[in-house]
DRENSE-10329 format. One line per 5 residues: number of its first residue (from 1); their letters; for each residue z, y, x of N, C-alpha, C. Coordinates in steps of 0.2 Angstrom, whole numbers. Last residue first. Layout:
<rs>
NUM> A> Z:Y:X:Z:Y:X:Z:Y:X ~ ... $
</rs>
This chain:
<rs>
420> XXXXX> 50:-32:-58:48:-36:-55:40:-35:-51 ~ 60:-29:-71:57:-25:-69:56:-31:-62 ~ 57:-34:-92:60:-35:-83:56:-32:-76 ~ 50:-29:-103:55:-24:-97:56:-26:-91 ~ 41:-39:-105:39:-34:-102:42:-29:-100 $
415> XXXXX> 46:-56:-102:45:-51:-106:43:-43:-102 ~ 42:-69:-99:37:-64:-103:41:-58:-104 ~ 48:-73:-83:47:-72:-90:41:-69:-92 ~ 50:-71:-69:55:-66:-74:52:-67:-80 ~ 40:-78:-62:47:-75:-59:52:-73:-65 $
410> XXXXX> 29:-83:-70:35:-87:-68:42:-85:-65 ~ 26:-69:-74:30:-72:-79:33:-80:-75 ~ 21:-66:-59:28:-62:-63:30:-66:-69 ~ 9:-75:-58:15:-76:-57:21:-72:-56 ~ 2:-71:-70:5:-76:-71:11:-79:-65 $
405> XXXXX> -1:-58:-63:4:-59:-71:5:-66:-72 ~ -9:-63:-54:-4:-59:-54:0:-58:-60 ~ -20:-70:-62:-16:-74:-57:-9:-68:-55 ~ -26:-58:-72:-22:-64:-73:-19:-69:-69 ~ -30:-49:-61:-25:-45:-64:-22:-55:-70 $
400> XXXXX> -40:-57:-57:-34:-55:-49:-28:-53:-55 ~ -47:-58:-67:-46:-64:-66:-39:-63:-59 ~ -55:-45:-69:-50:-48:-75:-46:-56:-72 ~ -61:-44:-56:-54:-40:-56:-49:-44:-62 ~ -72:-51:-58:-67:-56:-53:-61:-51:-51 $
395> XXXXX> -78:-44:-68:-74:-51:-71:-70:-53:-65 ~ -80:-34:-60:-76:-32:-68:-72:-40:-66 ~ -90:-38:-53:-85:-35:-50:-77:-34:-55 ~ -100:-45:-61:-96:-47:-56:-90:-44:-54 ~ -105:-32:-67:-100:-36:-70:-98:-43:-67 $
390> XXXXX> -111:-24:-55:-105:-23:-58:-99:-27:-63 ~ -120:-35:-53:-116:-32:-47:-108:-32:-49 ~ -128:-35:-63:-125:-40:-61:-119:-39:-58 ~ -133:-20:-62:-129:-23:-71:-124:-30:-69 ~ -139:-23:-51:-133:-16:-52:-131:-20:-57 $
385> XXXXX> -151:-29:-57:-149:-30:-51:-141:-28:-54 ~ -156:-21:-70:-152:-29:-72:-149:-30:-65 ~ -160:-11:-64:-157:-11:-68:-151:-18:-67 ~ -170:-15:-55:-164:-10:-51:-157:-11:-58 ~ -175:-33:-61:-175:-25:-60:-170:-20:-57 $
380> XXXXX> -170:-47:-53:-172:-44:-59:-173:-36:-55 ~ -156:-48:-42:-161:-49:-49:-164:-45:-51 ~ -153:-40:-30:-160:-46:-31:-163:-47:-37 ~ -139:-42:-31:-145:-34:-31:-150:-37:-33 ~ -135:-52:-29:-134:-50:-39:-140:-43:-40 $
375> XXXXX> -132:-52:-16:-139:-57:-21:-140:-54:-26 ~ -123:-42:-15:-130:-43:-11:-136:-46:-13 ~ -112:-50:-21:-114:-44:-21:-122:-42:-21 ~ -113:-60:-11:-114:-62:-17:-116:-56:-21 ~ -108:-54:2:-118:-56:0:-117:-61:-8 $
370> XXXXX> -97:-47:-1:-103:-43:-1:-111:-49:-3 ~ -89:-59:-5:-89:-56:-10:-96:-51:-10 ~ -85:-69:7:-91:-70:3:-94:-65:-4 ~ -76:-65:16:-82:-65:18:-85:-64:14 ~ -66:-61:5:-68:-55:7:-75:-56:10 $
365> XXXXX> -61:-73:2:-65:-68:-5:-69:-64:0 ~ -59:-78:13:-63:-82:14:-67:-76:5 ~ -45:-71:15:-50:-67:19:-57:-73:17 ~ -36:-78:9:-39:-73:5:-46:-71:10 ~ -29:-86:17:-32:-89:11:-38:-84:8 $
360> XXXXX> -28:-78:27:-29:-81:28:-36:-85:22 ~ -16:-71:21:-23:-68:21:-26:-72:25 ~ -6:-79:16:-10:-77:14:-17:-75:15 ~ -3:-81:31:-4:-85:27:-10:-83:21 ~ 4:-68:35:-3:-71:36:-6:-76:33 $
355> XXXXX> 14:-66:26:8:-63:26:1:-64:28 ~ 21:-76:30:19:-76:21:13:-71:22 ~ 23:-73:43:20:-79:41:19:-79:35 ~ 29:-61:41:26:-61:46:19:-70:42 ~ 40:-64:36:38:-59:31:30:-60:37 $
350> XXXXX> 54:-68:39:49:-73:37:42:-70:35 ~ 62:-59:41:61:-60:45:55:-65:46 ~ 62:-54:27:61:-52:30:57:-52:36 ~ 60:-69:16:62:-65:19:61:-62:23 ~ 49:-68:-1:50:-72:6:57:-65:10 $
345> XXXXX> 45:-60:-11:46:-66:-12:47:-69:-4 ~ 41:-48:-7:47:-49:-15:47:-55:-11 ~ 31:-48:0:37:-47:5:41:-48:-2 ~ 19:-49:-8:22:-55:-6:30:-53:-3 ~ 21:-35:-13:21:-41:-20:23:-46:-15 $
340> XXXXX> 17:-29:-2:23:-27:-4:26:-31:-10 ~ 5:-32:0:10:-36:5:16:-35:4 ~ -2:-27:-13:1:-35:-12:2:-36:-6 ~ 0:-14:-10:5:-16:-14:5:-23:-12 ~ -13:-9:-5:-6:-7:0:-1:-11:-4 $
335> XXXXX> -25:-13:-9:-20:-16:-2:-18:-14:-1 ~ -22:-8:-22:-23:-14:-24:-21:-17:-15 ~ -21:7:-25:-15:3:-22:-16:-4:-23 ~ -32:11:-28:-28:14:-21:-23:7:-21 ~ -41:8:-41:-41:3:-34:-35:6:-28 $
330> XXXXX> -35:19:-47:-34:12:-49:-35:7:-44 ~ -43:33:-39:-37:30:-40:-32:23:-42 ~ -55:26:-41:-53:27:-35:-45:27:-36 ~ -57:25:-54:-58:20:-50:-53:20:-44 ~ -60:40:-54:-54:34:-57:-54:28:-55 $
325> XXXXX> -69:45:-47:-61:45:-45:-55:42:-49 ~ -80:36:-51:-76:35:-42:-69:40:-43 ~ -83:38:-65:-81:33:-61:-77:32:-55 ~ -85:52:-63:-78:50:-69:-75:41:-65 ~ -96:53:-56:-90:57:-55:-85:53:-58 $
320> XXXXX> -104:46:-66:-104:43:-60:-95:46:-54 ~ -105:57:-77:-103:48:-77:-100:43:-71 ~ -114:65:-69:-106:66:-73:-101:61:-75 ~ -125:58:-67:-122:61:-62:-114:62:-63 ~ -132:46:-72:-130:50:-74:-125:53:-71 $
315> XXXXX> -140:34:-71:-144:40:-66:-139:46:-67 ~ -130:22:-72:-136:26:-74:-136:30:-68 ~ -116:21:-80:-117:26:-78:-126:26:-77 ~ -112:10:-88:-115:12:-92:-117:20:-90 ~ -103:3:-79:-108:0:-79:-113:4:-85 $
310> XXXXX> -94:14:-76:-99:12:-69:-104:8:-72 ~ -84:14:-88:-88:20:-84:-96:19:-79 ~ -80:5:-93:-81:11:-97:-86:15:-93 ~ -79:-6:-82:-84:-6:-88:-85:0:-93 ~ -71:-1:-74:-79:-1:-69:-84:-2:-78 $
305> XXXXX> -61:3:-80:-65:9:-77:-70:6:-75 ~ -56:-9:-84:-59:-3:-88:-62:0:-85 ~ -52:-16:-72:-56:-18:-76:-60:-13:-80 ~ -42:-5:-66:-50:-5:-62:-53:-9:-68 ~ -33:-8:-75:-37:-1:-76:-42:-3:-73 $
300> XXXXX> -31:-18:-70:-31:-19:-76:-34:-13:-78 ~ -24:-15:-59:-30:-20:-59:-32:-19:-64 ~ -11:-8:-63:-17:-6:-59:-23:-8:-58 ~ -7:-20:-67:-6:-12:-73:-13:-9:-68 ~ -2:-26:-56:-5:-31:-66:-8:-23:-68 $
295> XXXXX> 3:-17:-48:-1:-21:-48:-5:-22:-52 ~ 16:-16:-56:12:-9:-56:5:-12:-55 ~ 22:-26:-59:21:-24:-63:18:-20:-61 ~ 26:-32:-44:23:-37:-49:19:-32:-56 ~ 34:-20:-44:29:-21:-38:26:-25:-42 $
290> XXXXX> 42:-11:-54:42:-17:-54:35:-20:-49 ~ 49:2:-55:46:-1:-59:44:-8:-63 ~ 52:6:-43:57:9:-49:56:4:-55 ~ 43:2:-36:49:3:-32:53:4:-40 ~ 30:8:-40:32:-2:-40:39:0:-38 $
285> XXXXX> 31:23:-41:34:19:-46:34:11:-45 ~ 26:23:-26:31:25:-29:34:23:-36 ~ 13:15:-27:20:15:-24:25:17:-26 ~ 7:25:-38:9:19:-40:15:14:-36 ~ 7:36:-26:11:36:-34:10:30:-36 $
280> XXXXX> 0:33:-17:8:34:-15:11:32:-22 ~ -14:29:-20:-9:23:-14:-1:25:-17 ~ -19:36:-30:-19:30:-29:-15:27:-26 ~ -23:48:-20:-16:49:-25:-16:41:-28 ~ -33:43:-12:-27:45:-11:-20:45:-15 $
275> XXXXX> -41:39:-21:-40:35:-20:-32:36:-15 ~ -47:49:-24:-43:48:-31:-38:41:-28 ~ -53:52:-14:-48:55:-14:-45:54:-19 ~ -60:40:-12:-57:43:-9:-52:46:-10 ~ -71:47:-23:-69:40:-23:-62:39:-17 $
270> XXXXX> -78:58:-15:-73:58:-22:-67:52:-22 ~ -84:50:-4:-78:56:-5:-74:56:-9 ~ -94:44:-11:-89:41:-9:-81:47:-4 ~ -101:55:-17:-97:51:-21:-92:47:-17 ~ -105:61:-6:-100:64:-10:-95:57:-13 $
265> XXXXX> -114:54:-3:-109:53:0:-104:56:-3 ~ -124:56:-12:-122:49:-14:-114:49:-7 ~ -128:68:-8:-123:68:-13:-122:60:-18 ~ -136:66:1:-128:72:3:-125:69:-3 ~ -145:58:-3:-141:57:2:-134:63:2 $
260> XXXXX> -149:61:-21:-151:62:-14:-144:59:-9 ~ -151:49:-32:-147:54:-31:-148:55:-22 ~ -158:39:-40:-164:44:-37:-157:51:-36 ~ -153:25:-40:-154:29:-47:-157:36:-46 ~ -153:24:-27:-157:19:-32:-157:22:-37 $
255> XXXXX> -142:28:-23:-147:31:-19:-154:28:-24 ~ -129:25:-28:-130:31:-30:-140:33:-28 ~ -130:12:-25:-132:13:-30:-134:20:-31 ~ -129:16:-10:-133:12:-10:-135:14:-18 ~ -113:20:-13:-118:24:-9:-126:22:-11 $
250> XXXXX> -106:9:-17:-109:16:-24:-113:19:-21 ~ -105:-4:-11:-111:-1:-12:-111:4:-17 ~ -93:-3:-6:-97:-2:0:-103:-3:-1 ~ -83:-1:-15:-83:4:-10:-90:2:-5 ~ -89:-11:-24:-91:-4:-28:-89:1:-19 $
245> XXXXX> -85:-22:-19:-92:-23:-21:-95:-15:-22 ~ -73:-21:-15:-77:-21:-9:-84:-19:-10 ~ -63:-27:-29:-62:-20:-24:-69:-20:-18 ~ -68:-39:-32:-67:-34:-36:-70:-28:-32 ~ -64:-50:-21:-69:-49:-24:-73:-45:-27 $
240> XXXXX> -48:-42:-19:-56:-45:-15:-64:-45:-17 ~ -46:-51:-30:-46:-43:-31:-49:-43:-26 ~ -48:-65:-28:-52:-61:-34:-51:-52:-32 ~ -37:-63:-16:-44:-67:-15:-50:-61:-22 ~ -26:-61:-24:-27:-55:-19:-37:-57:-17 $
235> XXXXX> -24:-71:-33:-24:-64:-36:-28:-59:-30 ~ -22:-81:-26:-27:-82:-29:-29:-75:-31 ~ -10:-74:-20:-15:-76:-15:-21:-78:-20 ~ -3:-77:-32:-3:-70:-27:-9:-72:-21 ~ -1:-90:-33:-5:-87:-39:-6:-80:-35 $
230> XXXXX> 6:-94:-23:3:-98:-23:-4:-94:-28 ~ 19:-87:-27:14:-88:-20:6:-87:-19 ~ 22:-97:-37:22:-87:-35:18:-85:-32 ~ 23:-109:-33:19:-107:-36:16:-100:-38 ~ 27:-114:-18:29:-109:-23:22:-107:-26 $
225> XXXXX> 19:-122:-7:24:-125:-13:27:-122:-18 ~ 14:-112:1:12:-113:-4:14:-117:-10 ~ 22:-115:12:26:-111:9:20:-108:1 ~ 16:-125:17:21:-126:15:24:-118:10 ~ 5:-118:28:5:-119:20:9:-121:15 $
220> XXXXX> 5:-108:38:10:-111:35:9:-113:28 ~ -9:-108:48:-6:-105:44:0:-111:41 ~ -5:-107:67:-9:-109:59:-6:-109:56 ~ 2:-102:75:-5:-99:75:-8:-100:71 ~ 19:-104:80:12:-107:76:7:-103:76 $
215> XXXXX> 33:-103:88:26:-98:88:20:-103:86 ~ 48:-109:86:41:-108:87:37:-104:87 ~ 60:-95:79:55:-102:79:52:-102:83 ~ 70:-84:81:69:-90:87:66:-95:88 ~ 62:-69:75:62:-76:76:61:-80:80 $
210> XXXXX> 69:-55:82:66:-59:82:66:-66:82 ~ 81:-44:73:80:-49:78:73:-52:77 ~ 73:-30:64:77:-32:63:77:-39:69 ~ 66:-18:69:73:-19:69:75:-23:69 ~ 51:-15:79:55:-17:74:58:-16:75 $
205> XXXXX> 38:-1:79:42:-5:81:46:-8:76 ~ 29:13:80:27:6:79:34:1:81 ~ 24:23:91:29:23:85:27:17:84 ~ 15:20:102:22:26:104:27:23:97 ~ 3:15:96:7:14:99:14:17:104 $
200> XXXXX> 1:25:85:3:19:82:6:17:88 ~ 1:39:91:5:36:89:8:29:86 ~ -12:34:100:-6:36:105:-2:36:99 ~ -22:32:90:-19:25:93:-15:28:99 ~ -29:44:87:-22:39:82:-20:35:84 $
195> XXXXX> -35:45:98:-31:50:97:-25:48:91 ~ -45:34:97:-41:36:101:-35:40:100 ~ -51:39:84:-48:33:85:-44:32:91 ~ -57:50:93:-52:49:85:-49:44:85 ~ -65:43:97:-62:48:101:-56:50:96 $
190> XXXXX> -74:35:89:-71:33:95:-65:37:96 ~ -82:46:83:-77:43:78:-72:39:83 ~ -90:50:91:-84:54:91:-78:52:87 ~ -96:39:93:-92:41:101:-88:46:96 ~ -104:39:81:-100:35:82:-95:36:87 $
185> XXXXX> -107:53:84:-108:54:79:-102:46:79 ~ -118:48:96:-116:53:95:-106:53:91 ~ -128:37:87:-124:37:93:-118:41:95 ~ -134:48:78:-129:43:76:-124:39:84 ~ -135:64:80:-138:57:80:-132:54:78 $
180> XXXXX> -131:78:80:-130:73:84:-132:68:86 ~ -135:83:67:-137:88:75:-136:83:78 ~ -137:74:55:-141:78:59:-141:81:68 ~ -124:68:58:-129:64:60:-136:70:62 ~ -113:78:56:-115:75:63:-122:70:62 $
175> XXXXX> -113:77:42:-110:83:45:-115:85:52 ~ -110:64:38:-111:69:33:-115:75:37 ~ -100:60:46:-107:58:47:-111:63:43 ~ -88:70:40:-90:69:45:-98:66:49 ~ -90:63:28:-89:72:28:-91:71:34 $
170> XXXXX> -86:50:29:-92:51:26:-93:58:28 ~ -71:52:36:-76:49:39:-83:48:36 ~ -61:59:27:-65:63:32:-72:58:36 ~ -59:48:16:-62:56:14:-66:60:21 ~ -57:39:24:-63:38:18:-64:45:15 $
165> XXXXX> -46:42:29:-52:41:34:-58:40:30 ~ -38:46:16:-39:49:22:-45:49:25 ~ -41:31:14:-40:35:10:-42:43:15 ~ -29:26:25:-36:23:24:-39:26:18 ~ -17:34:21:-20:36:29:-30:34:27 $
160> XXXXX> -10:29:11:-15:34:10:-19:35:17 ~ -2:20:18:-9:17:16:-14:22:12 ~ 11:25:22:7:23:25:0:23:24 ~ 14:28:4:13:34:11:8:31:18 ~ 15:15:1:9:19:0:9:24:4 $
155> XXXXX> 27:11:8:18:7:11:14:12:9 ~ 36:18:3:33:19:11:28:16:14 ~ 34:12:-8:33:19:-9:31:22:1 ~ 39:-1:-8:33:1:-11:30:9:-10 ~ 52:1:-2:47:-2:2:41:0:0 $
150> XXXXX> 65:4:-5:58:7:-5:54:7:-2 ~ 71:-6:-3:73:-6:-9:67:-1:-10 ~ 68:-9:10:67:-14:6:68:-11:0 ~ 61:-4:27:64:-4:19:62:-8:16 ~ 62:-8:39:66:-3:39:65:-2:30 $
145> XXXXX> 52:-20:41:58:-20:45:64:-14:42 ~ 41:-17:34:47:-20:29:54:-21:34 ~ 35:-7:44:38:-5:38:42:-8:33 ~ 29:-20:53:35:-14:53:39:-10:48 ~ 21:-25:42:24:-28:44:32:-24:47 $
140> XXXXX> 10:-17:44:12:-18:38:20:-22:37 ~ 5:-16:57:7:-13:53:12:-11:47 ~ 4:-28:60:10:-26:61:13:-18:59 ~ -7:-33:54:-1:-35:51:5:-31:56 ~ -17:-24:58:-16:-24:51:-10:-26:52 $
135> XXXXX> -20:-24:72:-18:-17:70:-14:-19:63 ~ -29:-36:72:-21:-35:76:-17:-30:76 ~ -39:-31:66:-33:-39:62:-27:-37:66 ~ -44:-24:72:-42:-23:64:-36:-28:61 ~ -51:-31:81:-44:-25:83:-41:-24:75 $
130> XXXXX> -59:-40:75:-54:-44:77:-47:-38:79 ~ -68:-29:69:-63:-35:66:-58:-39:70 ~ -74:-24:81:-69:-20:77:-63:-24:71 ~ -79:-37:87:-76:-31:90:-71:-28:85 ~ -88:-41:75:-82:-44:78:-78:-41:81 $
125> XXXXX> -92:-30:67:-89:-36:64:-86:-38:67 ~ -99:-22:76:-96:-18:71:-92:-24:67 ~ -104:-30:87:-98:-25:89:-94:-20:83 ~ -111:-41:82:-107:-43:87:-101:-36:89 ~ -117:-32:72:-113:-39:70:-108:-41:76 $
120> XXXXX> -128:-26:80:-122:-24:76:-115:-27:73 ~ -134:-36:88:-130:-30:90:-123:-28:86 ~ -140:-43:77:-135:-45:80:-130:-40:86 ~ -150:-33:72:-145:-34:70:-138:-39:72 ~ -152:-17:84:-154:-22:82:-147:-27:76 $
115> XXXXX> -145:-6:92:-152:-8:89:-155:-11:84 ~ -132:1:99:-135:-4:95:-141:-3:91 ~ -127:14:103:-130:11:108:-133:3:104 ~ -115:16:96:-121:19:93:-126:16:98 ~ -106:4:94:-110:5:91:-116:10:91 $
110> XXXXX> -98:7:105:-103:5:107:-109:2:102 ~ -86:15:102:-92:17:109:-98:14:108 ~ -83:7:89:-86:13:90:-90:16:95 ~ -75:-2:100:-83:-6:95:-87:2:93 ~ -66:3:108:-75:1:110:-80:0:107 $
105> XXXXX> -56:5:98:-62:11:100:-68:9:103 ~ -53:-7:94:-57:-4:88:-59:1:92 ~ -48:-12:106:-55:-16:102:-58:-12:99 ~ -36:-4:109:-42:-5:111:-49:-8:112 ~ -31:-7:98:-32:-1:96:-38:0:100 $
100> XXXXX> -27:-23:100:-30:-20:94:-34:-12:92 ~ -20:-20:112:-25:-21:111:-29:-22:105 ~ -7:-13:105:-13:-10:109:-18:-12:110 ~ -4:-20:95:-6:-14:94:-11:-11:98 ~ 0:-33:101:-4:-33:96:-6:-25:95 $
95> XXXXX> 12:-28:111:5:-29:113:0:-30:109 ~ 20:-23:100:18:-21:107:12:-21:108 ~ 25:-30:88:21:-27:88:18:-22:93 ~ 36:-46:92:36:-39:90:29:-36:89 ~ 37:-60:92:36:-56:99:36:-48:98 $
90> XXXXX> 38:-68:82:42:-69:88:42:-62:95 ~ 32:-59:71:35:-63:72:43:-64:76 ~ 20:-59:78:22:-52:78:29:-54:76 ~ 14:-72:77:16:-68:86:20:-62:85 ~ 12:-73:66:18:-76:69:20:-72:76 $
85> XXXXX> 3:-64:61:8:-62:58:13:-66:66 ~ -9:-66:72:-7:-61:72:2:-61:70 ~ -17:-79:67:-13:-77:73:-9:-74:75 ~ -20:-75:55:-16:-82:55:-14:-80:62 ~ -26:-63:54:-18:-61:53:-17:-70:55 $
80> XXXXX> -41:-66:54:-36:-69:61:-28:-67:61 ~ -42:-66:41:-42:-70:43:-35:-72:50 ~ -45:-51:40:-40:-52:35:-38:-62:40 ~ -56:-46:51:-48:-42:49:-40:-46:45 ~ -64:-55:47:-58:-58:53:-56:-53:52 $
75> XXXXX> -67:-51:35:-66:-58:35:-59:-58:42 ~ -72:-39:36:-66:-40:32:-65:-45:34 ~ -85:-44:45:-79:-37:47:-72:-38:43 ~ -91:-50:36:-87:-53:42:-83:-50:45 ~ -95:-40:27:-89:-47:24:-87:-49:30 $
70> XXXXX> -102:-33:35:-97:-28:32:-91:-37:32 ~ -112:-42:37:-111:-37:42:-104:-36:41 ~ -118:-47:26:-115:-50:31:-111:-46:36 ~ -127:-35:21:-118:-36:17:-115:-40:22 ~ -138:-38:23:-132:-32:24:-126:-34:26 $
65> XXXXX> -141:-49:16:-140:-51:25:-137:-46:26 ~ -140:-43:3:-136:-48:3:-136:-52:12 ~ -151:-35:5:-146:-30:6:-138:-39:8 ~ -164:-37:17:-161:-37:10:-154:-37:11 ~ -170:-27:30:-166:-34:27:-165:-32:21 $
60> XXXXX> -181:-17:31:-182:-22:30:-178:-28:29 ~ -169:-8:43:-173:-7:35:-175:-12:38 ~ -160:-7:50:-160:-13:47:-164:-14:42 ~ -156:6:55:-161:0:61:-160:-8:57 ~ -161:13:43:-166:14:49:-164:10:52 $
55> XXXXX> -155:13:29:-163:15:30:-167:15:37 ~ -147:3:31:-151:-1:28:-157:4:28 ~ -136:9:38:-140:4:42:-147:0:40 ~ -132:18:28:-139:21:34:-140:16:40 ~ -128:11:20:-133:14:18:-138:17:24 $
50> XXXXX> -116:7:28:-122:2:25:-128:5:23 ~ -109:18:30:-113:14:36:-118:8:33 ~ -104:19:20:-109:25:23:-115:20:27 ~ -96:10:15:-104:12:10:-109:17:16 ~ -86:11:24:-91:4:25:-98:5:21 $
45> XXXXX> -76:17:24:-83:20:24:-90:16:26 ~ -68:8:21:-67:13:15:-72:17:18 ~ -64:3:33:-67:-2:29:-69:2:22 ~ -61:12:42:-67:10:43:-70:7:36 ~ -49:18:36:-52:22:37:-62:18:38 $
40> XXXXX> -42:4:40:-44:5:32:-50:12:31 ~ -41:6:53:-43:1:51:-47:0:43 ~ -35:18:55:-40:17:60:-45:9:58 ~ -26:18:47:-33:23:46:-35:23:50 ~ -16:11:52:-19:9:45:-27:13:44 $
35> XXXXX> -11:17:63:-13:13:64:-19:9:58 ~ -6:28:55:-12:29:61:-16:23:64 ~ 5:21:49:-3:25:46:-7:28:49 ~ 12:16:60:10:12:53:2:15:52 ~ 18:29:62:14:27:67:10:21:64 $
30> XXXXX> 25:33:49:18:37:53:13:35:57 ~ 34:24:48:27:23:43:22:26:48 ~ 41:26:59:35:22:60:32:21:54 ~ 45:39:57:42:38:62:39:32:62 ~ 55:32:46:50:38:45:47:39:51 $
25> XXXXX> 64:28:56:61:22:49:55:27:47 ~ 71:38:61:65:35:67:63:28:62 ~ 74:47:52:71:47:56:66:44:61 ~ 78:42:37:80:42:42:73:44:46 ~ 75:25:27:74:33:29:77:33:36 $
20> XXXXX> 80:13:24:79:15:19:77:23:19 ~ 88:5:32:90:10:36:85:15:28 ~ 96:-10:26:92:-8:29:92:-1:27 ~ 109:-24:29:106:-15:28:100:-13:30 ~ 105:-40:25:103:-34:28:105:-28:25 $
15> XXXXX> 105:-48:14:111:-47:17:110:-41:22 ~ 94:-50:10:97:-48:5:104:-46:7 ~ 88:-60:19:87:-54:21:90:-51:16 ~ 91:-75:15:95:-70:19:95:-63:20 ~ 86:-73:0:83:-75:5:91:-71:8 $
10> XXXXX> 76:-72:-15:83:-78:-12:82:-80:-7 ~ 75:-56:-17:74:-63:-16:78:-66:-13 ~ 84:-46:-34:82:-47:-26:79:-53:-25 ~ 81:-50:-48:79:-41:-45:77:-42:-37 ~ 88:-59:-54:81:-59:-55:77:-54:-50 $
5> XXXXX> 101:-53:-49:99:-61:-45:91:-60:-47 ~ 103:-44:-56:102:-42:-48:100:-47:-46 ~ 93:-43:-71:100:-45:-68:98:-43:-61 ~ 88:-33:-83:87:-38:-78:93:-38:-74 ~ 91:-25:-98:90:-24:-91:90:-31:-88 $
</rs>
């Protein structure tokens, strides 16, 4: 067994009680994951939206101008946490919630009223990007306020939410666009959005003091001087890379291989809901297990799945099934866990600036992973296109699951009991 000194981080916050339950620590996961599924619910039905921007007010772009749309949305979601973590920081997650919550419904009001492509870019990328980012770390953030020894398993409950909005948000267009239109159809996802932004901000809060530092806005690179760090940020970039290429084009693929519209949606449904039991259960076990170690383990399946299954699926419907819900579950816990892998390593109260920090570094994979993605369509025939796609996707997972294990064996070694 590993010792308690390899087990805790070297930090004050190891001196904390934390509440680890209860009721009002379980009120804010809740409010956490309304907030989470107003964010991750978008990013998780990013396929739908891509597909039906590309057959009506975008036909005519290739797919890699597409894809711009989507990676800028990721970008400042993950980016402007440089702003976000510290203020939440010093200042709590009040204000960042709400008006984060009131970005993300106007961009829905006002996507259906968009036509064109800079329309779309300006309210489904930046609009809703920018409320994404202010919804994201305090999210995430609140939850390390009330656990620590369960941390892993309370982010996943939170992080099933996006999951959640990736089951009902395809079903939903699915449903609506017929009778409604699409205008329509985005006003109601608005209205929803609404309706989960009375708990995020109602529930949402911290405990522990507020940092008496400064208030920085840019990132803190110093704390790159850990090489732990240092290799988790490279890990989260590549898994980036990995994880976006298959959720927001299996629709698109399914639709190439000659699978009708309802049931290219499907699949990203399925996908979802593997995706579901993805978040909590491996949560669950990083807590008993080892956060460093479920991760490694988890990415490592996505390597398998995209190559056993998605790059020798084809037009083949059964094949394609086997993919999105294993995948789906293998990819659930790739964002819910590495804020739970960096909070290992910093303190509590510092958990604000590691995190942004990071995502700062990372959000430059998220920009550039679809329109590389995008290009790889280009090659060559449908075939050889997709063939690219995927084994990009593969190789920049086999490389997120080597910077992550490389920096658990600097925390804890080689050996493969330590739990970490």
């Amino acid at each position: 067994m590993h010792s308690e000194k390899r087990q805790s981080r070297p930090d004050a916050s190891s001196q904390d009680t934390f509440p680890e339950g209860g009721l009002k620590a379980w009120t804010v996961v809740f409010g956490s994951s309304c907030a989470m599924l107003s964010v991750f619910g978008l990013i998780n039905s990013a396929a739908v939206f891509e597909s039906y921007f590309s057959e009506n007010q975008l036909k005519g772009y290739d797919p890699s101008t597409i894809g711009w749309i989507f990676s800028v949305y990721l970008f400042i979601v993950f980016f402007a946490g440089m702003q976000t973590g510290p203020i939440f920081d010093r200042h709590g997650p009040r204000a960042l919630v709400a008006v984060g919550s009131l970005l993300t419904i106007a961009s829905q009001m006002l996507l259906g009223l968009c036509t064109s492509y800079y329309q779309i870019m300006l309210t489904y990328s930046f609009l809703a990007g920018i409320g994404g980012a202010l919804l994201n770390v305090p999210a995430y953030g609140a939850i390390a306020h009330f656990f620590e020894a369960h941390r892993g398993f309370a982010t996943g409950i939170a992080a099933t939410a996006g999951s959640v909005g990736g089951i009902v948000c395809p079903l939903l267009m699915q449903g609506l666009l017929p009778k409604v239109g699409f205008a329509w159809t985005t006003r109601i996802i608005g209205f929803i959005l609404l309706g989960l932004a009375i708990p995020a901000n109602t529930l949402i809060r911290t405990r522990l003091p507020a940092s008496t530092k400064m208030v920085s806005v840019l990132p803190d690179f110093s704390v790159c001087r850990d090489p732990k760090f240092t290799l988790s940020c490279a890990g989260i970039w590549f898994m980036e890379w990995g994880i976006f290429v298959p959720l927001t084009f299996i629709v698109s693929y399914a639709a190439d291989y000659g699978h009708e519209a309802n049931s290219s949606y499907t699949l990203l449904v399925l996908l979802n809901v593997g995706s579901l039991f993805g978040r909590f259960i491996p949560g669950f076990l990083a807590d008993r297990i080892g956060r460093f170690n479920v991760i490694v383990t988890t990415i490592a399946l996505c390597v398998v799945t995209i190559l056993a299954s998605w790059l020798p699926a084809g037009d083949s419907w059964p094949l394609l099934i086997v993919f999105v819900l294993t995948f789906g579950f293998a990819s659930g816990s790739n964002l819910g866990l590495y804020p739970v892998c960096l909070g290992q390593l910093c303190d509590s109260r510092s958990y604000g600036r590691f995190l942004s920090t990071a995502l700062v570094i990372a959000s430059f994979g998220t920009l550039t992973s679809l329109p590389i993605g995008g290009a790889l369509r280009e090659i060559g025939s449908t075939q050889t296109g997709w063939n690219a796609v995927i084994i990009f996707s593969a190789i920049s997972y086999a490389i997120a699951m080597s910077c992550y294990f490389g920096a658990r064996v600097l925390a804890v070694g080689w050996g493969l009991r330590e739990i970490f």
